[in-house]
C-alpha positions, 0 to 999 in steps of 0.5 A: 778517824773516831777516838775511843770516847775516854780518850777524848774526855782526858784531852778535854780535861787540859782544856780550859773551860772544858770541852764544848765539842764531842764524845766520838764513839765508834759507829756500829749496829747495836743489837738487832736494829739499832744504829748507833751516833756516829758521835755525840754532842754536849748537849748543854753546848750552844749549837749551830749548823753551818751548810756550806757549798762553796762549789755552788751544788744547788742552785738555791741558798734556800736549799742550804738553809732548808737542809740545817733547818730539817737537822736542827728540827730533828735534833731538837726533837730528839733532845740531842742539844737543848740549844740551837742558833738557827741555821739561817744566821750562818748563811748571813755571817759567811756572807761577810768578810773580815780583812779582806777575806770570807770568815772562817766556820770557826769565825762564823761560829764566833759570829752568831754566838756559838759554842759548836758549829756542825759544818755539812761541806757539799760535794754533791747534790743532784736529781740524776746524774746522767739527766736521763735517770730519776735517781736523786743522791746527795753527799755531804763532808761533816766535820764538829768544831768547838768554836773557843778552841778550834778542836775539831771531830773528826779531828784535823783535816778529816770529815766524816763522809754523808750520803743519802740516795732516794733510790730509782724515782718513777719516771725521768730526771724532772724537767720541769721546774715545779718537779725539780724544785719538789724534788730538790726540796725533797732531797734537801729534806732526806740531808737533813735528816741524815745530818741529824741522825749522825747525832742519835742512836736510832732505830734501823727502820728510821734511818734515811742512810742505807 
């Protein structure tokens, strides 16, 4: 669900300390060539990227931080925030537990000192998935938490679904190691991307979602 963007700002304004969190506005191809942000940040607002994969989709955490990591370059690049905590640390503070119980992303935002947490869920993340076929797709749920409040976008327990495919690779699924690690990495790095993206307005052409 997207809220039209003056909705959002009326909320915001009966926040205390206004709003660190979103000005959702509706996705759609604008004009010839152009897609528009899925939403937009506050770009004054401290931000983080929380890669989180409870359901261990890829074998390596270095692939989690490489996939934040790609999104953060991208949206520093782009000017879409003007301050980023680096992914990495998220991976630190979820590592922990407080009271007996893993931290939160709203206390792993708390954590690593920020004011919004991007948090890409995992649900998907293969080279092929009937290991006969090189056909690598990943997908992701996104959901944007304003760390102070707990106001979220999409707000309550929707996510915004992300998928990327590379399309039919030459050859079979990698077999051997040094080719699924290349390919992972690359797949990681398409995410990364598409994360970013969701952020921007930017040309048809540069999309990685098709």
């Amino acid at each position: 669900m997207i809220f039209a963007g003056a909705g959002l700002l009326g909320a915001c304004a009966l926040l205390v300390a206004g709003c660190n969190i979103v000005t959702p506005v509706a996705y759609a191809i604008h004009g010839p060539g152009r897609v528009k942000a899925k939403t937009k940040l506050n770009a004054e607002a401290t931000t983080v990227i929380f890669i989180d994969d409870p359901a261990n989709k890829v074998a390596q955490r270095s692939l989690r931080a490489q996939i934040g990591q790609r999104a953060q370059e991208v949206m520093l690049a782009k000017k879409v925030v003007v301050d980023m905590i680096d992914t990495r640390a998220t991976l630190t503070a979820s590592a922990k537990e407080r009271h007996g119980k893993m931290l939160s992303t709203q206390e792993i935002g708390e954590a690593v000192g920020a004011d919004v947490v991007i948090w890409g869920l995992l649900t998907e993340f293969t080279l092929s998935a009937d290991g006969v076929t090189n056909l690598p797709v990943a997908s992701m749920q996104v959901k944007v938490m304003d760390v102070a409040t707990g106001e979220t976008w999409p707000p309550d327990d929707d996510f915004y679904p992300l998928t990327v495919r590379m399309g039919q690779q030459p050859g079979f699924a990698p077999n051997a190691t040094s080719d699924r690690l290349r390919g992972e990495a690359a797949l990681a790095d398409r995410l990364g991307v598409a994360l970013a993206q969701m952020f921007y307005n930017h040309d048809v052409t540069e999309s990685v979602v098709r």
